[in-house]
C-alpha positions as CSV (number, residue, x, y, z in Angstrom):
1,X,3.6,-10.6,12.3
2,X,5.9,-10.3,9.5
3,X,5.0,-8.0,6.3
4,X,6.6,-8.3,3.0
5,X,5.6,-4.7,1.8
6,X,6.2,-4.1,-2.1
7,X,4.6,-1.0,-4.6
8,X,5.3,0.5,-8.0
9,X,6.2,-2.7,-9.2
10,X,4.9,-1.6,-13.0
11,X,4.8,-4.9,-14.6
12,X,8.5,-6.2,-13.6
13,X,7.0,-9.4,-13.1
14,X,10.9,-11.0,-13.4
15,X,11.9,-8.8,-10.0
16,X,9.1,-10.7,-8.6
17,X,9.5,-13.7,-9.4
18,X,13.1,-13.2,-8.0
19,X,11.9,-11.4,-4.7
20,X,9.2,-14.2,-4.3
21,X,12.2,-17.3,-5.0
22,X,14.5,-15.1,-2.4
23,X,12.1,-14.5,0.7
24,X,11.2,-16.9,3.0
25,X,7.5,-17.7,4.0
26,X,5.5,-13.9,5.3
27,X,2.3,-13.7,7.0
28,X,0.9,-11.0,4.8
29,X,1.9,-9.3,1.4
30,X,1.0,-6.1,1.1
31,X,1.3,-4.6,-2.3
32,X,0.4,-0.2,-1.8
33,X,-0.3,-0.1,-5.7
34,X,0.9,0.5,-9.3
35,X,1.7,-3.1,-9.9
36,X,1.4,-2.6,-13.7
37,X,2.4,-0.1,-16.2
38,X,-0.7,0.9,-18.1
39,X,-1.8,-3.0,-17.9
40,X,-4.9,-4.5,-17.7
41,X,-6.6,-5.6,-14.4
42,X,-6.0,-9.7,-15.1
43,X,-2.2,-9.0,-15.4
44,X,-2.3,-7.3,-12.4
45,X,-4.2,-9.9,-10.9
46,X,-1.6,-12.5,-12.3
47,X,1.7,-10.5,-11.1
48,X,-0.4,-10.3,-7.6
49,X,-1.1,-14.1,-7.3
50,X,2.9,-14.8,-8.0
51,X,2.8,-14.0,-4.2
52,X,0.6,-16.6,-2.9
53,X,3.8,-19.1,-2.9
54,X,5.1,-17.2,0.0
55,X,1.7,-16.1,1.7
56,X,-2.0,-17.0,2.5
57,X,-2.8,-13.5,3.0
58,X,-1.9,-10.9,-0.5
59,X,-3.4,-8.0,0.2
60,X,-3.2,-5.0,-2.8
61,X,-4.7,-1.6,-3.2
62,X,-4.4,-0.8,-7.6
63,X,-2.5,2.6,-8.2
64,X,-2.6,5.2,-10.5
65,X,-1.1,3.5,-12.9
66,X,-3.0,0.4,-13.4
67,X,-6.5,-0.7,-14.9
68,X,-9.7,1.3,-13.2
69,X,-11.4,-2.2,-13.6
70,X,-9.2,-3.0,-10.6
71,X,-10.4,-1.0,-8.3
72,X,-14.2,-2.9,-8.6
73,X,-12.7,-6.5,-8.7
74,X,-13.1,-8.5,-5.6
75,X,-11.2,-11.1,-3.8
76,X,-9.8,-14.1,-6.4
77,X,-8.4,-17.0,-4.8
78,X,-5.9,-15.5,-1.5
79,X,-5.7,-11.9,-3.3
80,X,-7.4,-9.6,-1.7
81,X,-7.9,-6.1,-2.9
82,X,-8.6,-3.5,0.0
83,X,-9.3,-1.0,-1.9
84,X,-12.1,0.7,-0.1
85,X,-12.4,-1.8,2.1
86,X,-10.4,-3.3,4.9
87,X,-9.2,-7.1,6.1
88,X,-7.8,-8.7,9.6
89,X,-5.3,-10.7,9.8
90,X,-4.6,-12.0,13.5
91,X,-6.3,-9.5,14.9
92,X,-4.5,-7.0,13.0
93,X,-7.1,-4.8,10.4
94,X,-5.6,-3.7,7.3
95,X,-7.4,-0.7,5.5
96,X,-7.1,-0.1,1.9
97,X,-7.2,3.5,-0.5
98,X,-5.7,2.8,-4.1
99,X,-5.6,5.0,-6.8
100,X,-4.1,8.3,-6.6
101,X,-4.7,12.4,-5.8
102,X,-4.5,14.4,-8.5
103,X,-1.4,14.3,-10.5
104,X,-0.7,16.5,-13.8
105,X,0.0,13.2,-16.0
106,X,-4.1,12.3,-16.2
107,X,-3.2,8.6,-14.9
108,X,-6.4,6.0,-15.2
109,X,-7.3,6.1,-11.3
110,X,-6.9,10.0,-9.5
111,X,-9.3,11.1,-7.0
112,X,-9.9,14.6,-5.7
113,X,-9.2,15.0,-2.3
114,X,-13.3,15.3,-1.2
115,X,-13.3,11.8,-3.2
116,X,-10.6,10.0,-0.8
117,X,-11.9,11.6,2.4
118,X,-15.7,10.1,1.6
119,X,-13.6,6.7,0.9
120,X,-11.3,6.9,3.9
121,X,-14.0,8.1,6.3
122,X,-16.4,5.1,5.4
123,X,-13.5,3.4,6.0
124,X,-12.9,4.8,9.5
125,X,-16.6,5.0,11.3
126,X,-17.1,1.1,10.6
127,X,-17.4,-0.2,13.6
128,X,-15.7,-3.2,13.8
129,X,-12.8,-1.6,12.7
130,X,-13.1,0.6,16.1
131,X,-12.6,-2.6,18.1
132,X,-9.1,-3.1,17.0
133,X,-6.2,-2.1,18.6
134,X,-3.5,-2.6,15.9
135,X,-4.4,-1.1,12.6
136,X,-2.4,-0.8,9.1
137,X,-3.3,1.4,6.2
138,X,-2.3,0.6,2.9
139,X,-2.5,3.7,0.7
140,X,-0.8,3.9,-2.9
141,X,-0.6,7.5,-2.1
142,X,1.6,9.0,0.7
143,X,0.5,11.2,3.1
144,X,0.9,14.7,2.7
145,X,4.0,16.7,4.1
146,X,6.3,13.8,5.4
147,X,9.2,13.0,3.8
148,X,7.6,10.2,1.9
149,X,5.9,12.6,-0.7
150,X,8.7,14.9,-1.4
151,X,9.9,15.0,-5.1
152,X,13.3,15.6,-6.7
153,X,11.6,19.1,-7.0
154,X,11.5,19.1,-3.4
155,X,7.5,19.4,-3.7
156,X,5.1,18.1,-1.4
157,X,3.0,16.1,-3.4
158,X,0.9,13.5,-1.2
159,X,-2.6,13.1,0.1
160,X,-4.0,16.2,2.6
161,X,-6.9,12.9,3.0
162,X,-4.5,10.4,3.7
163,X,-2.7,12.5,6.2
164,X,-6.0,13.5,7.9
165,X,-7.0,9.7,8.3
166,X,-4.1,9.3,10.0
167,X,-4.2,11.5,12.0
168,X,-8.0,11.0,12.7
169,X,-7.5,6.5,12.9
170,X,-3.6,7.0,14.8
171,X,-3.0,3.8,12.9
172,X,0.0,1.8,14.1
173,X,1.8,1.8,10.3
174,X,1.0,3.6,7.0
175,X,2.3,1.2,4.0
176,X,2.6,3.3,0.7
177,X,4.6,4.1,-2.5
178,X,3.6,6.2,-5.5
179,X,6.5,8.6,-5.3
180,X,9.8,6.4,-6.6
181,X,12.8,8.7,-5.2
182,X,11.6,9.2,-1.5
183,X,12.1,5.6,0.0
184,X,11.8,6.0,3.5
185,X,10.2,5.8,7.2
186,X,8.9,8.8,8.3
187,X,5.9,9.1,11.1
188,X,2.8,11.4,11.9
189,X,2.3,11.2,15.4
190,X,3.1,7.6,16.9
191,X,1.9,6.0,13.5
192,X,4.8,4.7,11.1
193,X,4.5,5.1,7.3
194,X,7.0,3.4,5.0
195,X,7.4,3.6,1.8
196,X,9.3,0.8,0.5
197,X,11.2,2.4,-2.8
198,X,9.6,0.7,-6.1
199,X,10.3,-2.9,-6.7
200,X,11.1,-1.5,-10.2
201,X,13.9,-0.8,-9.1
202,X,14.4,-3.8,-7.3
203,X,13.0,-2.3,-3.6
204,X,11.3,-3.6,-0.9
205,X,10.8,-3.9,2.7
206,X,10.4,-6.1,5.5
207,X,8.3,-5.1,8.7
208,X,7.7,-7.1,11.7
209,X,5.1,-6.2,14.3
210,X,5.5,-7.7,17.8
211,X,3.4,-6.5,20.4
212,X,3.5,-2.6,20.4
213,X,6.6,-2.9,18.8
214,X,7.5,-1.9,14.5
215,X,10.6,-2.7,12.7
216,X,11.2,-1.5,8.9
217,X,14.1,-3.0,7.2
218,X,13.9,-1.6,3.7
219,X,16.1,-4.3,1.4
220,X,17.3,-4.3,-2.1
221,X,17.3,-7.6,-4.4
């Protein structure tokens, strides 16, 4: 399976159009939040459908940063919000969280940490997605402690809920973004989480899954 994974996008809808006319056909999209800046949820939903030229499946959690009203909108067309929710895609289940912990800025969608957990652990007791082996979680949030939720302050500033549905679900990859300047791989245990730098700044990754193997290649536009 090959995975275009974008976040923090924030309204550059040129840097997608040119991401979209530069990569080839993908099985899934899978956009980890903030894809506008302060926008409203059917610009959001318009930057996220740019994607369907390359994919059937465009999957999307909202972030911090983008309309509330997001977070309650359903499936339109081949975008699918996971937000709370999860999807399969040849037998692979993608789980969604959007929105953020709390941050000191008041952004439109923060959650305490008791708020995620309830959302993440709904997520995790449903039983069909027990039955499959190869699972993704896409989180706008990265977990805490890893070195994808380390600021320029050297502050660990992720998601003690994320981190503990990891380690609870042991999924096989952890897609997520929120914190522009640590772009990276990193891992808890044998699950991968990547952060794929923001497309504002023209960022991205590519991940293939084949089998039990996962390769990241973050890219630039």
């Amino acid at each position: 399976m090959d995975i275009l994974a974008v976040a923090d996008i924030h309204s550059r809808i040129g840097y997608v159009r040119r991401l979209v006319e530069k990569i080839g056909k993908v099985n899934v999209v899978v956009i980890a939040g903030d894809i506008t800046n302060f926008g409203n949820a059917d610009f959001a939903l318009h930057i996220v459908s740019l994607f369907q030229k390359i994919c059937r499946n465009v999957l999307f959690v909202p972030g911090n940063c983008d309309d509330p009203k997001l977070t309650r909108i359903g499936d339109k067309n081949n975008s699918i919000n996971i937000h709370g929710k999860y999807f399969i895609v040849n037998n692979i289940v993608f789980l969604g969280i959007g929105g953020s912990n709390i941050t000191p800025f008041h952004t439109p969608i923060e959650y305490s940490e008791n708020e995620l957990w309830n959302m993440l652990s709904k997520l995790l007791n449903i039983s069909e997605v027990k039955k499959y082996k190869v699972k993704i979680l896409v989180s706008h949030t990265p977990p805490y402690n890893t070195k994808l939720d380390l600021t320029f302050l050297k502050t660990h500033v992720g998601s003690i809920s994320i981190r503990r549905a990891i380690e609870t679900l042991k999924p096989k990859l952890c897609i997520c973004g929120h914190i522009h300047e640590a772009r990276g791989v990193d891992t808890i245990g044998e699950t991968i989480i990547v952060n794929p730098g923001p497309l504002m700044r023209k960022q991205y990754a590519l991940v293939r899954i084949s089998g039990n193997k996962v390769d990241v290649e973050l890219r630039t536009l």
